[in-house]
N, C-alpha and C positions, 0 to 999 in steps of 0.2 A: 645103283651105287648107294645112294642114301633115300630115295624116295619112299622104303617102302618101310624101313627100319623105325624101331620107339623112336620120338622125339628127344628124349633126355638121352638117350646111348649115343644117338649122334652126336649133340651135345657135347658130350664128356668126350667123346673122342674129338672133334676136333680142338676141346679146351689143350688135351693131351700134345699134340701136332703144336699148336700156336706157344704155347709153354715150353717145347723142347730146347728151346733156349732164354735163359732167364729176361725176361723183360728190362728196359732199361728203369723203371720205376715200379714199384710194387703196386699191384691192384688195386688196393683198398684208398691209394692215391686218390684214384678218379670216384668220384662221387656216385652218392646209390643213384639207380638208372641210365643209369652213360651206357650204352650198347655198343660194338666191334662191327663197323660195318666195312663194306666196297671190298676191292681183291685180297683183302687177306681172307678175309673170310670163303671165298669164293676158291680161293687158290688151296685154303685146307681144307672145303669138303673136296676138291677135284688131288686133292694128294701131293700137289708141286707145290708146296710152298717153298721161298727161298729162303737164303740166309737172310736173319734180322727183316723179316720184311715189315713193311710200309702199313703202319696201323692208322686206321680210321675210325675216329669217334663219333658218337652224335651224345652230348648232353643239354639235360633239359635248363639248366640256366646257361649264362653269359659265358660263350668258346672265350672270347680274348683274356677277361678275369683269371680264368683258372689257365689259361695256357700259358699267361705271364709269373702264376704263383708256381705253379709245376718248374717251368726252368730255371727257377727263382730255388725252388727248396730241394731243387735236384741236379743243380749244375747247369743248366743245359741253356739255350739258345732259345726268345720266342723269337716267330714272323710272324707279322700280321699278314696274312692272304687274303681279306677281303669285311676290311672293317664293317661296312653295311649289313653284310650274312650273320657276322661276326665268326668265321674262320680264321684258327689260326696256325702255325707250327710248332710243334716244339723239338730241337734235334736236341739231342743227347746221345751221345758216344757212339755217334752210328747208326743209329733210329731214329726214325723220323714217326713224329706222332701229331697226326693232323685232328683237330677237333673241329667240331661245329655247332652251330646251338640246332636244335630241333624243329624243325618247320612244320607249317600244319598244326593240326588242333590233337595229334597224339604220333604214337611213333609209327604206324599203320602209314598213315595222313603224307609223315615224310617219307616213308620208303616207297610210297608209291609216284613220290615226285622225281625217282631215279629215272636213267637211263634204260638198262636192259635189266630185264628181270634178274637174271644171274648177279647181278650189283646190287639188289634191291632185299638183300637176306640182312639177319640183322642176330647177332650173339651178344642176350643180355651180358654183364659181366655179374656174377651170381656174391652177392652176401658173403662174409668170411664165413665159413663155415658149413656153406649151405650147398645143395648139390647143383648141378649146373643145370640151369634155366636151361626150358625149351628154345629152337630158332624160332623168330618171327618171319613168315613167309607170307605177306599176305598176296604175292603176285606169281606163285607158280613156279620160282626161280628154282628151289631143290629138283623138284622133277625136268625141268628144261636141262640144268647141270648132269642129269642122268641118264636124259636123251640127247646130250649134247648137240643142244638147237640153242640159237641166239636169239633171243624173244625182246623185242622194245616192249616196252611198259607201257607206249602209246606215242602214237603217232606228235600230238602236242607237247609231250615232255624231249622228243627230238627235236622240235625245231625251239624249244627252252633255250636249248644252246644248240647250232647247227656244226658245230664242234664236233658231237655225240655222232653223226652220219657217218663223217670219218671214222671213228673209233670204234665204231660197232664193225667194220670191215679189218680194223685190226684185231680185234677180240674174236673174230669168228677166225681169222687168221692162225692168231697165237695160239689158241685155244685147238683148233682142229676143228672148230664146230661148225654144224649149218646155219646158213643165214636163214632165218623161217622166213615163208614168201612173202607174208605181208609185208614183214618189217624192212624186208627188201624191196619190196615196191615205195614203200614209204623213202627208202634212201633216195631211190631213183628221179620220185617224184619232185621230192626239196634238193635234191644235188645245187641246185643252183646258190641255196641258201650259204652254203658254205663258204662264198667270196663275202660274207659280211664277220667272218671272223676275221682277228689278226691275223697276218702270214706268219710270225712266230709261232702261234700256235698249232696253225697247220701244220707248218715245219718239221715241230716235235712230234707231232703223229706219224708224219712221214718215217721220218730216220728211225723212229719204233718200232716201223712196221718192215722197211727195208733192212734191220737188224736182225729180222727173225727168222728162225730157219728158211720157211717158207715163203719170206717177203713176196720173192717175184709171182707167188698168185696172189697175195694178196692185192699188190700194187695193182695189176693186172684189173682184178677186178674192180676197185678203185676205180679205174680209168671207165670200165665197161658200164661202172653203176652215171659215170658222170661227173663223178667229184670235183675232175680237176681239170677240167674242161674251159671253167675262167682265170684258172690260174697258170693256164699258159703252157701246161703238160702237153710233151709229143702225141700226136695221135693215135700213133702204132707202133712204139718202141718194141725193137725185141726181147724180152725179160724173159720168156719160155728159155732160153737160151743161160739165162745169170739164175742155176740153181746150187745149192749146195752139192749135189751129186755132179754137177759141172766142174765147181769151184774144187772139188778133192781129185776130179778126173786130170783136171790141166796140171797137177801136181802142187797144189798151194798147202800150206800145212794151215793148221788149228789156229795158231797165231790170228795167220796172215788173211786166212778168210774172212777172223773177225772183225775186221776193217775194210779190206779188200771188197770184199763182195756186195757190204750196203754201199761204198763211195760207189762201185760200177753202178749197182740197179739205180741209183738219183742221179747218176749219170747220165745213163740210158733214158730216164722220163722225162728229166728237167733240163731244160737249155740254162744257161746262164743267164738271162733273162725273167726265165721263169720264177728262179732263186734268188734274183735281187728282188722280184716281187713280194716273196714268202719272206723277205728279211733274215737271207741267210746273212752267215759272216765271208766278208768281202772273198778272204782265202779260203770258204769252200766254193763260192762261183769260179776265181783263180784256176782251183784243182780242176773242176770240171770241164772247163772251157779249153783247159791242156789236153785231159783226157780225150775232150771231142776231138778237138783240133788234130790230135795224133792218129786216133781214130780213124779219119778222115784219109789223112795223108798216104799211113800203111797202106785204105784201100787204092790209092791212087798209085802208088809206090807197086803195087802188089807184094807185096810184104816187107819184112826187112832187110830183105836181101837188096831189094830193088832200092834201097833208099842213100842216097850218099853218105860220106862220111861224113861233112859236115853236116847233114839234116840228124843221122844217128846223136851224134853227140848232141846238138841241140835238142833230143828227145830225149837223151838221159838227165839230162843239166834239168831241163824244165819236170819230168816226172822221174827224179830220183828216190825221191820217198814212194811215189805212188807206181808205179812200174806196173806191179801186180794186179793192180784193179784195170790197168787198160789192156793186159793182156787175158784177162776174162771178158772181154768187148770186142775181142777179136774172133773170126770166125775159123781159126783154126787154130791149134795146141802151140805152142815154143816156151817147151820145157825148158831149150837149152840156154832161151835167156834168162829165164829165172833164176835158172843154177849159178847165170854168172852173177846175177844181178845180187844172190845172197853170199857172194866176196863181197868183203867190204872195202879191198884193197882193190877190185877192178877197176882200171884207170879209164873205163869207158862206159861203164855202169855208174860209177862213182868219179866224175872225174875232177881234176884239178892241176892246176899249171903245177910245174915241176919246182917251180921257182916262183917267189912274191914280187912284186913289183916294184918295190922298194927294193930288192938288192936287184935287180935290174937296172934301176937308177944310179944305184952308187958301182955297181962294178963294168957299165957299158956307157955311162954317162950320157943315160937315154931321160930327158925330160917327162913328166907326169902329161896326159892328155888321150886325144885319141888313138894315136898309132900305138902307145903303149897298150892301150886295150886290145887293140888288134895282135900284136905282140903275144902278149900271152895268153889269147885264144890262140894261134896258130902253135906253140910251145904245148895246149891244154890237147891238138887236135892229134900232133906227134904223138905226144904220151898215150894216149886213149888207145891208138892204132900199133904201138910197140915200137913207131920208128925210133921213140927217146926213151931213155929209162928215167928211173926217178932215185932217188935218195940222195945221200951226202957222196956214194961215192959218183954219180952220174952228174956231178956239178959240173965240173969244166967242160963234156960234153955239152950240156945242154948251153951253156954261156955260150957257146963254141955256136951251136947253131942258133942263137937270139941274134949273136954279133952276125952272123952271115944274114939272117932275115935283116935287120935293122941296115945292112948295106944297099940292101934289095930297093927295100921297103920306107928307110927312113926319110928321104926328102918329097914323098909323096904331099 
């Protein structure tokens, strides 16, 4: 790819690549010596870069100084990330531009304090005028990107942050690349080290990697390397099962995968338990713990034929948003509830009492409390199943049969 090419022609093409879209501040901004490090750089010599993407600085004075004068003389927003390092942010109009001051005794010094080689490349930003500086590579990382091998920079700068274990299994993920053995032994080794991170942070790794085409090997391996072994992950989830070619096979579209498919795979790994651990937010345990739960049922049920009507509707009520991720957790296709489930008028996919409970009070002179709930769940269970219609003009019917339940039902 670029291993074997002049230094400056690389160079110049990827300045080309990272330029394709005007920067949110002009270069000469950033002070001489500031270099472009971590995935943008990495992501332009590999040819994917994305929209606006995510720039990383390293200068040799004070990050916080010049990140507060930059969104200061450019509109934009700082964050301080980590006063001590002195890391900062600066957004501006959709760009996010992370600085840092320079660590070590030169820029060698800090790029070799990275992660994986392929993060450890470094594009001066060249002088107005001047032609574009060579890459600093001092760990190998071009040639690794061209054998697309995932190389740790060493065994110590992973357990720097035990964070990096994780994310090397999503980088070789994302990326398509091999984990090289060492540095896979090295994960293996420290796996443990990973319960002294935060569970948010994990978290975010997680759903990154469960996002990506290929999550379900990654996660997979994940599990195999040990990672998540203290943090409470199933031992043998089926994920082989939750892939993209699965996900377009059951008939999901483009949309619906995009979401559908990482809720199933953290589904499928993490109990709800596990994800109060990791410090999800309360309504992604919620979703999950449905999913399971339903999960569960269907296999009991033998499918949803087998399941009652009141169990069905209480399966649409609780996973009305979420439908489609549980039936990627299923072991067999139902296309045909999908199709109902994308009406948005299905009164059994989507349901709701025909009638509000307030004019049920004023037109049957039915008190607020329990039996009223009960009430217009059995009105919700009618409509669902087509015994009641719904609209303005199915009003008197349906009053019609409240008033017959509530004779039934009412002095219970």
């Amino acid at each position: 790819m670029t291993a074997h090419r002049p230094a400056g022609e690389v160079a110049e093409e990827l300045w080309q690549r990272l330029l394709a879209e005007p920067w949110p501040l002009p270069r000469e901004a950033l002070p001489p010596g500031t270099v472009l490090v971590g995935g943008a750089v990495r992501d332009g010599l590999l040819g994917r870069l994305e929209r606006q993407p995510d720039l990383d600085v390293v200068v040799t004075g004070d990050a916080l100084v010049l990140a507060r004068q930059l969104a200061r003389d450019h509109g934009g927003t700082c964050v301080v990330l980590d006063a001590d390092r002195s890391i900062a942010r600066v957004v501006l109009g959709g760009w996010s531009l992370d600085l840092a001051r320079q660590e070590g005794l030169g820029l060698e010094a800090d790029l070799r304090r990275r992660d994986y080689t392929i993060n450890a490349i470094a594009l001066p930003l060249p002088s107005a005028g001047a032609a574009a500086a060579a890459l600093v590579d001092p760990t190998g990382g071009i040639s690794h990107l061209a054998s697309r091998q995932l190389v740790a920079v060493s065994e110590a700068n992973l357990l720097a942050d035990p964070l990096r274990l994780l994310r090397g299994i999503r980088l070789a993920c994302c990326l398509n690349f091999e984990l090289e053995p060492t540095s896979r032994r090295w994960i293996e080794c420290h796996a443990s080290q990973l319960a002294q991170v935060a569970g948010e942070r994990v978290l975010m790794e997680l759903e990154k990697l469960a996002s990506d085409a290929y999550g379900e090997t990654g996660l997979a391996l994940a599990l195999g390397c040990g990672l998540l072994r203290n943090w409470g992950a199933d031992p043998a989830p089926d994920l082989s099962a939750l892939s993209m070619d699965q996900a377009q096979d059951r008939g999901l579209q483009a949309e619906e995968i995009s979401w559908a498919l990482p809720l199933a795979r953290l589904t499928a790994l993490l109990p709800p338990e596990a994800l109060a651990g990791l410090r999800s937010s309360r309504r992604l345990q919620e979703r999950c713990r449905a999913l399971r739960h339903w999960r569960q049922e269907l296999g009991l049920a033998r499918g949803w034929d087998g399941l009652p009507e009141a169990e069905r509707l209480a399966l649409c009520s609780e996973l009305e948003a979420d439908l489609p991720a549980l039936l990627l957790l299923l072991p067999e296709s139902a296309a045909g509830l999908l199709e109902r489930w994308r009406l948005p008028n299905d009164p059994l996919f989507h349901p709701a009492p025909p009638l509000d409970g307030r004019t049920l009070q004023q037109e049957l002179a039915i008190p607020p409390g329990r039996l009223l709930g009960r009430l217009l769940e059995h009105l919700t269970l009618e409509r669902a199943f087509g015994r009641l219609a719904a609209g303005p003009e199915a009003r008197a019917e349906v009053l019609s049969a409240a008033q017959s339940w509530w004779q039934q039902n009412g002095r219970e």
